[in-house]
CHARMM internal coordinates of N, CA and C (Angstrom, degrees):
IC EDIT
DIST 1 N 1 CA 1.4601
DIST 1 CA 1 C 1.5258
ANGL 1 N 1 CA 1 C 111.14
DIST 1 C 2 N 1.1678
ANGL 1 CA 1 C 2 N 105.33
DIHE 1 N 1 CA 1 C 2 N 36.16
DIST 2 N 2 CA 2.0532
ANGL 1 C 2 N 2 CA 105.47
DIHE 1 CA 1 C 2 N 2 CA -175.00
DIST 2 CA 2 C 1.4350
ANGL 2 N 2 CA 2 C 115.63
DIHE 1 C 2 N 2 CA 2 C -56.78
DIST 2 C 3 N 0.8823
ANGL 2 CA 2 C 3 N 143.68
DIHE 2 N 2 CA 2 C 3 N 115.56
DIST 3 N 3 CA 1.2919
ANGL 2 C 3 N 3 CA 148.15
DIHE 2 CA 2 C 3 N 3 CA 170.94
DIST 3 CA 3 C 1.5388
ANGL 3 N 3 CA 3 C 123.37
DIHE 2 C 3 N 3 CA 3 C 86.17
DIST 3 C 4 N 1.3196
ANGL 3 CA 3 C 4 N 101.80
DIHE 3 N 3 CA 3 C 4 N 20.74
DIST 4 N 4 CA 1.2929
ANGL 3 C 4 N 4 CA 103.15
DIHE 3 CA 3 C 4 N 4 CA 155.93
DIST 4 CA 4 C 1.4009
ANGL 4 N 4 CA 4 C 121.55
DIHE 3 C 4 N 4 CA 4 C -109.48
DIST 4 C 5 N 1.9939
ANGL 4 CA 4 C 5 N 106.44
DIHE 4 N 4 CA 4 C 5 N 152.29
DIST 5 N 5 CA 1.4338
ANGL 4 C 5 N 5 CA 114.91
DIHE 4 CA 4 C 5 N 5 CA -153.67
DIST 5 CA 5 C 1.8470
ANGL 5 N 5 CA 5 C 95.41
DIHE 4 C 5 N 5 CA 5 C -107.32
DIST 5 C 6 N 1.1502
ANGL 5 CA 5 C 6 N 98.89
DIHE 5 N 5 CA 5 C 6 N 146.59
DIST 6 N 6 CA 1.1483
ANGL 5 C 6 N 6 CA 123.85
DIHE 5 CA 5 C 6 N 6 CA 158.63
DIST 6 CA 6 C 1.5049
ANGL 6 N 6 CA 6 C 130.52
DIHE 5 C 6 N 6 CA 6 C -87.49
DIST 6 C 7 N 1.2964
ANGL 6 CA 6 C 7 N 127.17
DIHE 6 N 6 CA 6 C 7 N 147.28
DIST 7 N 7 CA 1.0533
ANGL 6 C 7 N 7 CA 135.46
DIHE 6 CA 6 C 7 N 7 CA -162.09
DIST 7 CA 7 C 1.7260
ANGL 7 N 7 CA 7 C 115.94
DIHE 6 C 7 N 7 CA 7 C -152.31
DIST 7 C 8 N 1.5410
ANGL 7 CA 7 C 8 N 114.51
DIHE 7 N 7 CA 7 C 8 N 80.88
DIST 8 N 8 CA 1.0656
ANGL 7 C 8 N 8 CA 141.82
DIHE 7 CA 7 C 8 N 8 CA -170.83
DIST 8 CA 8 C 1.3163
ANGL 8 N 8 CA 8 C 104.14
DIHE 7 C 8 N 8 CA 8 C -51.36
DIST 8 C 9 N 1.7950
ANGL 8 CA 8 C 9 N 156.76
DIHE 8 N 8 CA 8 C 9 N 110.54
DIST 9 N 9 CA 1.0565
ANGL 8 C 9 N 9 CA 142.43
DIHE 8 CA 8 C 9 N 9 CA 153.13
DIST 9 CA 9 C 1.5884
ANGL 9 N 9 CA 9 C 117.01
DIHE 8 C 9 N 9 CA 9 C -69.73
DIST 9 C 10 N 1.0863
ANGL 9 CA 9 C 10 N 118.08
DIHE 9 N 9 CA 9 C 10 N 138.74
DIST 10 N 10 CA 1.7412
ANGL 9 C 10 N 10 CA 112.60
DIHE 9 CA 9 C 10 N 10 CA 177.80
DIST 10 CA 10 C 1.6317
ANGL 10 N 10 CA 10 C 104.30
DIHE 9 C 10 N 10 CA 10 C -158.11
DIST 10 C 11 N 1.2095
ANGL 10 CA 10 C 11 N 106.79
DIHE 10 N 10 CA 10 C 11 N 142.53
DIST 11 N 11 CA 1.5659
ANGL 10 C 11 N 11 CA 124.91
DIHE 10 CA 10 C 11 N 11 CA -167.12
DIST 11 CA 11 C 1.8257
ANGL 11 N 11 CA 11 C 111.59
DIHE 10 C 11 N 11 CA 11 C -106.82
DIST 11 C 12 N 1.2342
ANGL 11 CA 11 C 12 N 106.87
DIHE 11 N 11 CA 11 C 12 N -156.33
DIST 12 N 12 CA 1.4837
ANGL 11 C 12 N 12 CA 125.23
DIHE 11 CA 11 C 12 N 12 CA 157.29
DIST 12 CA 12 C 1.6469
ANGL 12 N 12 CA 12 C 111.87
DIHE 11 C 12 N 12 CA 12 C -86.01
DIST 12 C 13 N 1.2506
ANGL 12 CA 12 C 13 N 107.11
DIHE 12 N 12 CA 12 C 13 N -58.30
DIST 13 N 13 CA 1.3006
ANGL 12 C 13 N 13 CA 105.74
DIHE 12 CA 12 C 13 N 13 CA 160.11
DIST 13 CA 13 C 1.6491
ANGL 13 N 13 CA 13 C 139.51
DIHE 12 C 13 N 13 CA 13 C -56.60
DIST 13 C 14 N 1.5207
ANGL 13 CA 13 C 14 N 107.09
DIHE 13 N 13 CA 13 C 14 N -36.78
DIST 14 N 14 CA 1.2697
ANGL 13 C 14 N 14 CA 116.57
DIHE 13 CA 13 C 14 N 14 CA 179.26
DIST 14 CA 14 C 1.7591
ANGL 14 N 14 CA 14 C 96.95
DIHE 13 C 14 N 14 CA 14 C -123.65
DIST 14 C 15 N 1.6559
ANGL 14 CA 14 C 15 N 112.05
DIHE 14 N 14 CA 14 C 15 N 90.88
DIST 15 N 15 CA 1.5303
ANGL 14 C 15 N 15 CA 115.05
DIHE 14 CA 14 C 15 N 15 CA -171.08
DIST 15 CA 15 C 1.7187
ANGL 15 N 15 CA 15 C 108.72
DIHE 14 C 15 N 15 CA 15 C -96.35
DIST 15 C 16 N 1.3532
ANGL 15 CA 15 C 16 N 129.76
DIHE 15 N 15 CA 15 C 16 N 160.48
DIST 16 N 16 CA 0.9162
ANGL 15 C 16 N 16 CA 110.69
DIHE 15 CA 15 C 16 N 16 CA -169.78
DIST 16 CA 16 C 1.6340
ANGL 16 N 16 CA 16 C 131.42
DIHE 15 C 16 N 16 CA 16 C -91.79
DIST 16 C 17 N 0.9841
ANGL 16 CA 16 C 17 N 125.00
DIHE 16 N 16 CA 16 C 17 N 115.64
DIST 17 N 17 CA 1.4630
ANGL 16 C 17 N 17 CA 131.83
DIHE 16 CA 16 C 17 N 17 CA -160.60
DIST 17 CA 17 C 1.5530
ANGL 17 N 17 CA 17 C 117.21
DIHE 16 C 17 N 17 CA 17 C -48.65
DIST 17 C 18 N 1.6517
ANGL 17 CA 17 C 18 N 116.79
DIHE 17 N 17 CA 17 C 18 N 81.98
DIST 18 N 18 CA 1.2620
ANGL 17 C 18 N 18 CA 108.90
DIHE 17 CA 17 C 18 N 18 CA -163.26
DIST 18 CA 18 C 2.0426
ANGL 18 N 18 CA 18 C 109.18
DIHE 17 C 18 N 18 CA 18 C -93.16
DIST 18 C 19 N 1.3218
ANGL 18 CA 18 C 19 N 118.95
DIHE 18 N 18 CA 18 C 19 N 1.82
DIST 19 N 19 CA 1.8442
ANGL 18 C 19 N 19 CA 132.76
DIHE 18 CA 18 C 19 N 19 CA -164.31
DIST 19 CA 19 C 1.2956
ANGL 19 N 19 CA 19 C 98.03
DIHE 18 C 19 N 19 CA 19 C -34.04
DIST 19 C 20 N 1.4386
ANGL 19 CA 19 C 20 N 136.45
DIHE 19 N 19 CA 19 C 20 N -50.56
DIST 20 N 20 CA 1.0652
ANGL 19 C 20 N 20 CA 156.58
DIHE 19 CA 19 C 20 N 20 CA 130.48
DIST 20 CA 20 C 1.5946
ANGL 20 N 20 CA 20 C 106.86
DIHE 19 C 20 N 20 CA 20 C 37.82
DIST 20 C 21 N 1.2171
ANGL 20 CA 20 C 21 N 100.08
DIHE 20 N 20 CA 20 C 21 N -79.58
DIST 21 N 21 CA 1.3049
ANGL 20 C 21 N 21 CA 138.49
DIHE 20 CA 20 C 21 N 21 CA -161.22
DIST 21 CA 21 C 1.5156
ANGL 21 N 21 CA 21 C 114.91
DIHE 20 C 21 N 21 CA 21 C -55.37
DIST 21 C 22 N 1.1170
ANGL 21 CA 21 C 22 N 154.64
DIHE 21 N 21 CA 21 C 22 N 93.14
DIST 22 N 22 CA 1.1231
ANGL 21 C 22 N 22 CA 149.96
DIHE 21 CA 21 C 22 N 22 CA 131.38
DIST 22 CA 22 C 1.7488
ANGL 22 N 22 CA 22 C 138.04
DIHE 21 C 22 N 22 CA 22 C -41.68
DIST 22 C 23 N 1.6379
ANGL 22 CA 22 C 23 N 99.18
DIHE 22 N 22 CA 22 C 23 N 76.71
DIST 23 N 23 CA 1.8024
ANGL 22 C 23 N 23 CA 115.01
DIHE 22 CA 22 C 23 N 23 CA -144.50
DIST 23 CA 23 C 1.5902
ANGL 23 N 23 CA 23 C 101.26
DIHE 22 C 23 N 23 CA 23 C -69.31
DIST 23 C 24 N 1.4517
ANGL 23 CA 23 C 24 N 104.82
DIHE 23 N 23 CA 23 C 24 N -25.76
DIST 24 N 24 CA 1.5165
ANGL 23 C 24 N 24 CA 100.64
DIHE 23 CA 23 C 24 N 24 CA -178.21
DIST 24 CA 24 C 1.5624
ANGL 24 N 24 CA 24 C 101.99
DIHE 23 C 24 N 24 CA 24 C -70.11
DIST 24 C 25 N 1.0471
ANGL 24 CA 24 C 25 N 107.67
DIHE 24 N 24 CA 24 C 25 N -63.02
DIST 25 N 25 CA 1.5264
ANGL 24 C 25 N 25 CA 124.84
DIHE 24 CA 24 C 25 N 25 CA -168.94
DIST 25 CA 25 C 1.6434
ANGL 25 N 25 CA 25 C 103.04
DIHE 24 C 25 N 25 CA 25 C -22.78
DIST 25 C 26 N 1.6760
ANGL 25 CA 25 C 26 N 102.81
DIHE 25 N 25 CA 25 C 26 N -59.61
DIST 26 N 26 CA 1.1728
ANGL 25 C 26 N 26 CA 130.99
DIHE 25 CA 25 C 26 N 26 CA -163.93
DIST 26 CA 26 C 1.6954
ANGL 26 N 26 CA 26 C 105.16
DIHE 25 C 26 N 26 CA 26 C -67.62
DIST 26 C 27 N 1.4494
ANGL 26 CA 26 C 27 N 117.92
DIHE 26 N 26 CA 26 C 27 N -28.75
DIST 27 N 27 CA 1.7193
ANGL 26 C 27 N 27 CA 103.21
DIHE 26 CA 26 C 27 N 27 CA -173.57
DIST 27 CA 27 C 1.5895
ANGL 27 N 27 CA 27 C 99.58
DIHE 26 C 27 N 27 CA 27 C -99.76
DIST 27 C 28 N 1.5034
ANGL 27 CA 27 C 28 N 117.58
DIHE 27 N 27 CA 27 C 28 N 4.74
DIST 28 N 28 CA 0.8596
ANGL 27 C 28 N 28 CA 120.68
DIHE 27 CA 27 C 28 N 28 CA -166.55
DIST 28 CA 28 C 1.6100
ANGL 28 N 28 CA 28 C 107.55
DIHE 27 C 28 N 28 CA 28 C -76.64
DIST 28 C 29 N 1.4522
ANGL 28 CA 28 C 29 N 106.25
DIHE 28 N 28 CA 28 C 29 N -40.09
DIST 29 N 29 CA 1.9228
ANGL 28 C 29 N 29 CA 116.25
DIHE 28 CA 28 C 29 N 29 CA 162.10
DIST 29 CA 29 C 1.1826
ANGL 29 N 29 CA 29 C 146.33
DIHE 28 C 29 N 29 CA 29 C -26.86
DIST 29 C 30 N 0.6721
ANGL 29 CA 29 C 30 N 135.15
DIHE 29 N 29 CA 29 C 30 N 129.80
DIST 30 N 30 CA 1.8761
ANGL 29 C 30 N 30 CA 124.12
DIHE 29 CA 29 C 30 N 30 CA -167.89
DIST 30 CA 30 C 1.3950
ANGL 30 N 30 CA 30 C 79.44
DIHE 29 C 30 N 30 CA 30 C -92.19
DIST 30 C 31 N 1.7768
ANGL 30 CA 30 C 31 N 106.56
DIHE 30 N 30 CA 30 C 31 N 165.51
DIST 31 N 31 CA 1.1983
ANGL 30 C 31 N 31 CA 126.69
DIHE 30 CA 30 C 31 N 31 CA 171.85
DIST 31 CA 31 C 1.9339
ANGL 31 N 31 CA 31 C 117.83
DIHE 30 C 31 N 31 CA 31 C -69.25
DIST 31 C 32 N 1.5304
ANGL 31 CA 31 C 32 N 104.13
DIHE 31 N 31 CA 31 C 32 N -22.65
DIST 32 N 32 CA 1.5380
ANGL 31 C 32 N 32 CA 96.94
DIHE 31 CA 31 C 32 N 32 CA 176.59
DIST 32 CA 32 C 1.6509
ANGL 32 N 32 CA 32 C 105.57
DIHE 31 C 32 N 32 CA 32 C -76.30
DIST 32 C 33 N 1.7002
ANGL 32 CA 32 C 33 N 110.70
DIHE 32 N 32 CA 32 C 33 N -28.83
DIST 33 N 33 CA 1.4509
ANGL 32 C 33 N 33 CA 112.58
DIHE 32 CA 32 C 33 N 33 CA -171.41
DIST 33 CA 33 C 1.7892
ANGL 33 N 33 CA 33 C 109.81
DIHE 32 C 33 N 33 CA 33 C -62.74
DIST 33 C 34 N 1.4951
ANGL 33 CA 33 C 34 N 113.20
DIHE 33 N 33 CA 33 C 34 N -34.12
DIST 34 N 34 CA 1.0781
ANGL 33 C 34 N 34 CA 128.13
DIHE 33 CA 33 C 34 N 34 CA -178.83
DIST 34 CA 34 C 1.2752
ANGL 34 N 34 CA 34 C 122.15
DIHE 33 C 34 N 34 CA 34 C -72.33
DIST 34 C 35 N 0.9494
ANGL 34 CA 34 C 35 N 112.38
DIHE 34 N 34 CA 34 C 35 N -31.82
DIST 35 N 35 CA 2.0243
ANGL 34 C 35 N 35 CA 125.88
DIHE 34 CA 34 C 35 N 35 CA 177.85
DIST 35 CA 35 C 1.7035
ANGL 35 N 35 CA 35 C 103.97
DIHE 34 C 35 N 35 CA 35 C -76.26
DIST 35 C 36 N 1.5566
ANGL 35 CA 35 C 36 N 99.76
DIHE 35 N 35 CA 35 C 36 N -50.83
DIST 36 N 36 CA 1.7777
ANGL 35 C 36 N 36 CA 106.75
DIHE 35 CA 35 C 36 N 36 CA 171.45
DIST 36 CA 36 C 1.4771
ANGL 36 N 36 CA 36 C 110.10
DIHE 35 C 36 N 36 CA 36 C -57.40
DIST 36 C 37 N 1.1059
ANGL 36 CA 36 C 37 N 130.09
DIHE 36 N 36 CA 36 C 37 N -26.60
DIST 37 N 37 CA 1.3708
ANGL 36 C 37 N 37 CA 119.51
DIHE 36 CA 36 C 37 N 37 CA 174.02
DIST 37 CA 37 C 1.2772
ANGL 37 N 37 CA 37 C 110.84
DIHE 36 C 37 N 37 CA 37 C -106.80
DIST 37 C 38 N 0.8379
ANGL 37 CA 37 C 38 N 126.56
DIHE 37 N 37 CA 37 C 38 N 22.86
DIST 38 N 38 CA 1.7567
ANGL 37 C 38 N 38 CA 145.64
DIHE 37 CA 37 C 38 N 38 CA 174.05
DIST 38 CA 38 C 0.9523
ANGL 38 N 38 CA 38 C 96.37
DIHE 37 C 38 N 38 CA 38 C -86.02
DIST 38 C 39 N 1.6368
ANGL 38 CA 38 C 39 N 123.85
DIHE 38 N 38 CA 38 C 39 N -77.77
DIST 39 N 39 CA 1.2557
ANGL 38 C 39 N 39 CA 143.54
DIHE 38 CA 38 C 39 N 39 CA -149.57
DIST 39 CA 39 C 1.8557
ANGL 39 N 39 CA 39 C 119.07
DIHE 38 C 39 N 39 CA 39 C -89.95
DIST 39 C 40 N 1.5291
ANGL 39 CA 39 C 40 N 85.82
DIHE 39 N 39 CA 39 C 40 N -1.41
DIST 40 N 40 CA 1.6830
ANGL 39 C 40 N 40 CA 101.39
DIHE 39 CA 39 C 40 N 40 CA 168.95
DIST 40 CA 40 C 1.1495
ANGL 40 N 40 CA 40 C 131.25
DIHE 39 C 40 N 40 CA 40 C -93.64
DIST 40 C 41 N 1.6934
ANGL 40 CA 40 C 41 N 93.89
DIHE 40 N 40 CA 40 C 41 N -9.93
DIST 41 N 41 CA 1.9832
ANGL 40 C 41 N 41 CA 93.98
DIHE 40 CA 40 C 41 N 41 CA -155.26
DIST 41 CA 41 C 2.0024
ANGL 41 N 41 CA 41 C 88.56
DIHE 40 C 41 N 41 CA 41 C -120.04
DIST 41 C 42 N 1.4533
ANGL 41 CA 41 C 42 N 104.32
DIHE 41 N 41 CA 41 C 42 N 118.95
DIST 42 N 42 CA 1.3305
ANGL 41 C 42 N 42 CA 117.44
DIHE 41 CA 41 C 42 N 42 CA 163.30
DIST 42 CA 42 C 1.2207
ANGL 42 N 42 CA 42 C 136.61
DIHE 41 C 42 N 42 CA 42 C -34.59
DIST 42 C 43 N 1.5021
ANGL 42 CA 42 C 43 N 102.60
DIHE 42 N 42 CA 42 C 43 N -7.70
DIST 43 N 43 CA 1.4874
ANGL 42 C 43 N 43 CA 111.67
DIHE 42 CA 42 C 43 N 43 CA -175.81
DIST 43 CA 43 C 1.4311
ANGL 43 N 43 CA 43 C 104.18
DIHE 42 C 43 N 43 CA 43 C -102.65
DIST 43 C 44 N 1.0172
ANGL 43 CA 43 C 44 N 109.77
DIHE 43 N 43 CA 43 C 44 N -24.68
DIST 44 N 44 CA 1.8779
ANGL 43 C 44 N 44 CA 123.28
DIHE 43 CA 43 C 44 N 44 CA -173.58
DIST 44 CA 44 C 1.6726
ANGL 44 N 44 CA 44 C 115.77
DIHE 43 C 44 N 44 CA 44 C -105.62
DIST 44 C 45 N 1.4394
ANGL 44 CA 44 C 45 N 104.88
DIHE 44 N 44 CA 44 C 45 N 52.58
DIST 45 N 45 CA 1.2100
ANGL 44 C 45 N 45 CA 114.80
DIHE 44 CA 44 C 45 N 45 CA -178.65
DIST 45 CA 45 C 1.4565
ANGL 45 N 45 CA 45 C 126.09
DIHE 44 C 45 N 45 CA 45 C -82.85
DIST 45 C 46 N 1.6568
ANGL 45 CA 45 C 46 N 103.13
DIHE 45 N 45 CA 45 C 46 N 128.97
DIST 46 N 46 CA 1.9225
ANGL 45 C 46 N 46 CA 85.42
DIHE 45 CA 45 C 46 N 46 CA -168.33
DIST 46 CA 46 C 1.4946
ANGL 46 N 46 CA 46 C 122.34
DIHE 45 C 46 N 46 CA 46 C -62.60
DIST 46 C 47 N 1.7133
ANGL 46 CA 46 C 47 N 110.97
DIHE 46 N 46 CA 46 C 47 N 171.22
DIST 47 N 47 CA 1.1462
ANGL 46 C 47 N 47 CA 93.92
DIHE 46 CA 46 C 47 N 47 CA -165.75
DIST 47 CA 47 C 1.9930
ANGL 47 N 47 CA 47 C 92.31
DIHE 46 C 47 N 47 CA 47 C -102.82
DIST 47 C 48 N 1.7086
ANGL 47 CA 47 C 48 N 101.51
DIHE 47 N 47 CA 47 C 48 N 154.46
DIST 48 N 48 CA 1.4250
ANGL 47 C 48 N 48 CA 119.20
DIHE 47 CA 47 C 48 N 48 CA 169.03
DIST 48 CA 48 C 1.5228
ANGL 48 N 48 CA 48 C 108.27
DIHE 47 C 48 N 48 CA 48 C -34.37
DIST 48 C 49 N 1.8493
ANGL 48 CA 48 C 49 N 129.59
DIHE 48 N 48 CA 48 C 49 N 167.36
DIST 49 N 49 CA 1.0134
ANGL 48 C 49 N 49 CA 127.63
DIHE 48 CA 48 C 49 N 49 CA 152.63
DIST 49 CA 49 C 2.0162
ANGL 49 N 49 CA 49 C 135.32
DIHE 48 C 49 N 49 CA 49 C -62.84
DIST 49 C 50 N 1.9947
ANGL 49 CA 49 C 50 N 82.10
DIHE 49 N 49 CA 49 C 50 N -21.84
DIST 50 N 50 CA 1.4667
ANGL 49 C 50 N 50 CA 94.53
DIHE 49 CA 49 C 50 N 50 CA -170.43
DIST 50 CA 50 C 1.8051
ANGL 50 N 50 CA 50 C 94.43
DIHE 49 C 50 N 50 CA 50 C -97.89
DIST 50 C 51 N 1.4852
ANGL 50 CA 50 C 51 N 132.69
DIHE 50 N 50 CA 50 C 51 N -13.82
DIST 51 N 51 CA 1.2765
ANGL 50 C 51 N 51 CA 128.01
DIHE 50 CA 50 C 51 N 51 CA 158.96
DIST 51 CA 51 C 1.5575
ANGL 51 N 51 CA 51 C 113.71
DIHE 50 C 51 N 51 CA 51 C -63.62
DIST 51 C 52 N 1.5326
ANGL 51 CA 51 C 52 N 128.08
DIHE 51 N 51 CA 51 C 52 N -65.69
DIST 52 N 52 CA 1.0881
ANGL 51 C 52 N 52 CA 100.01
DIHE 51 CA 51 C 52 N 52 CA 165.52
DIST 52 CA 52 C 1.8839
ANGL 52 N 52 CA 52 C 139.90
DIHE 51 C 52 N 52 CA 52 C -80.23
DIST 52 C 53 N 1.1519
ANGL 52 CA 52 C 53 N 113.27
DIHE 52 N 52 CA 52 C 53 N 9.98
DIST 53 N 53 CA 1.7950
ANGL 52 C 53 N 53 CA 117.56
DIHE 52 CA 52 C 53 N 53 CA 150.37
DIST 53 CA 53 C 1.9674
ANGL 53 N 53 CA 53 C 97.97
DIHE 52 C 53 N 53 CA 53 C -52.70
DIST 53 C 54 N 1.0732
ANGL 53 CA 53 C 54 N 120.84
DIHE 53 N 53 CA 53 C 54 N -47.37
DIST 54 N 54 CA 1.7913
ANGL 53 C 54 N 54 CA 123.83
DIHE 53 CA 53 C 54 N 54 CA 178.62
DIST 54 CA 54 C 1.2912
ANGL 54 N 54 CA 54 C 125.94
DIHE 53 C 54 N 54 CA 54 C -75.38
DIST 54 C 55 N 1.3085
ANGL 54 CA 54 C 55 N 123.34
DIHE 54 N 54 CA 54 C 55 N -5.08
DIST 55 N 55 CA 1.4927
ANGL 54 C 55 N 55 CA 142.59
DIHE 54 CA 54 C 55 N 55 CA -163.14
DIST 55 CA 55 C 1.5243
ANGL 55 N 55 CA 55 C 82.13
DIHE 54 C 55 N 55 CA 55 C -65.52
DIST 55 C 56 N 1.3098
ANGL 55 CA 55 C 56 N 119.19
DIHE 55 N 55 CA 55 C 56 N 145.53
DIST 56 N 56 CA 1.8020
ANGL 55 C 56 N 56 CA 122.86
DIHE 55 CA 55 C 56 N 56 CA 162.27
DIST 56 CA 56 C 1.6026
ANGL 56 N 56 CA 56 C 93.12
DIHE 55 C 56 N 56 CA 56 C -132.14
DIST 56 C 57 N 1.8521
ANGL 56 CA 56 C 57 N 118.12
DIHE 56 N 56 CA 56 C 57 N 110.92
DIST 57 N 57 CA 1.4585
ANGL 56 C 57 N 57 CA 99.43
DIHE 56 CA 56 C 57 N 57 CA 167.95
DIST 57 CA 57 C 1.8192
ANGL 57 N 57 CA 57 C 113.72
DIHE 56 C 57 N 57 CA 57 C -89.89
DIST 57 C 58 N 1.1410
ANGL 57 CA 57 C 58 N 94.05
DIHE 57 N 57 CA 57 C 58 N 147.32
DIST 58 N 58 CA 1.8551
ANGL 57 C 58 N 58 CA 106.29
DIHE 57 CA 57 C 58 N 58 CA -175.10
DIST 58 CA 58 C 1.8960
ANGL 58 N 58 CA 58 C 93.86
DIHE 57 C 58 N 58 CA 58 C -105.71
DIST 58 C 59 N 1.8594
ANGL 58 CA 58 C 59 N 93.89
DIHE 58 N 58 CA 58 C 59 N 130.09
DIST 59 N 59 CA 0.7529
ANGL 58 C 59 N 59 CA 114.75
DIHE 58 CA 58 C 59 N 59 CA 151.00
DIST 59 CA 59 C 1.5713
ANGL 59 N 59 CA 59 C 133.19
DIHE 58 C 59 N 59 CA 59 C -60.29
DIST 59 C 60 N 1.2348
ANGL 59 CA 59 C 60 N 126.08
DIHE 59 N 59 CA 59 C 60 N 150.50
DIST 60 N 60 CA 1.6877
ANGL 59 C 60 N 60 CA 114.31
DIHE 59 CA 59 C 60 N 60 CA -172.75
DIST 60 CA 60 C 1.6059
ANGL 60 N 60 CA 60 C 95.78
DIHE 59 C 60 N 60 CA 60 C -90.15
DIST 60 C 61 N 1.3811
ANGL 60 CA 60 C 61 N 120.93
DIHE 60 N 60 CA 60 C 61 N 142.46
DIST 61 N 61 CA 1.3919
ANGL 60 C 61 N 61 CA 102.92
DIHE 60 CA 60 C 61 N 61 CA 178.23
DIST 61 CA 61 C 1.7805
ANGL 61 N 61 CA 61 C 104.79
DIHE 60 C 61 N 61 CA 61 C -117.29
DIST 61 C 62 N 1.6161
ANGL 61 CA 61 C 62 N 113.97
DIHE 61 N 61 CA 61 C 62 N 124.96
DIST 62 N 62 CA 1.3493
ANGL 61 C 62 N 62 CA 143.21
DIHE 61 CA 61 C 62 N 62 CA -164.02
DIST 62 CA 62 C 1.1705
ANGL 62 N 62 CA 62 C 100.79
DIHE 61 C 62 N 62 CA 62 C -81.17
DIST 62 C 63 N 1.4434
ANGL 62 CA 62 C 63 N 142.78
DIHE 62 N 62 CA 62 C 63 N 14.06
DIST 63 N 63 CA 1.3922
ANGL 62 C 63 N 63 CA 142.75
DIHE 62 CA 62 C 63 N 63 CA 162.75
DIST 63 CA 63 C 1.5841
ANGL 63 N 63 CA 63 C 102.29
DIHE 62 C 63 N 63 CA 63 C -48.80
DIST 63 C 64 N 1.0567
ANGL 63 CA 63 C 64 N 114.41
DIHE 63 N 63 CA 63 C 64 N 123.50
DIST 64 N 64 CA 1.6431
ANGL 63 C 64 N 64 CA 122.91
DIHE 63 CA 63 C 64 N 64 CA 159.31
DIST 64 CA 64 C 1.7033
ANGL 64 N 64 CA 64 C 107.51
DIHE 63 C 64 N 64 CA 64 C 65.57
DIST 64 C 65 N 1.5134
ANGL 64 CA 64 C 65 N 90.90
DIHE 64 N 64 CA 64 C 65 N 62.33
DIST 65 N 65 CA 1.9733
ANGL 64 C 65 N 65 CA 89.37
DIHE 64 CA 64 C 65 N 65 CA 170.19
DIST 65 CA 65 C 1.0602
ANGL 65 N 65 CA 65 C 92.54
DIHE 64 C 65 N 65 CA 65 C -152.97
END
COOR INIT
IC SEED 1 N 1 CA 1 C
IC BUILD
C-alpha cells in the first residue's frame, strides 16, 4: 500500500487520540528540526506535484456546537 494516504474521521464523540504526544517536547523544535524529521521519517512522505494539483481542503462544518 506505498503511498497511499489515510484519512482519519473523528467527531465529538469519537475525538482524536492524541496521549501519545509529548506537546512540550514537540513546541520545543525549531522549524528546521521539524522539517528534518519530516523529511526523515517514511511515513511523512512529501506529496507529488500531480498529488497536490488533487488535494481538496474541507472546511470543518460548525453546525450544532
Amino acid at each position: 500500500m506505498a503511498n497511499k494516504i489515510f484519512q482519519k474521521e473523528h467527531s465529538k464523540e469519537k475525538p482524536i487520540d492524541n496521549s501519545d504526544i509529548d506537546f512540550e517536547k514537540a513546541d520545543a523544535l525549531t522549524d528546521e528540526e521539524i522539517e528534518e524529521r519530516a523529511k526523515n521519517d517514511p511515513d511523512s512522505l512529501p506529496f507529488s506535484e500531480e498529488q497536490l494539483k488533487k488535494i481538496k481542503i474541507r472546511r470543518r462544518n460548525k453546525v450544532n456546537e
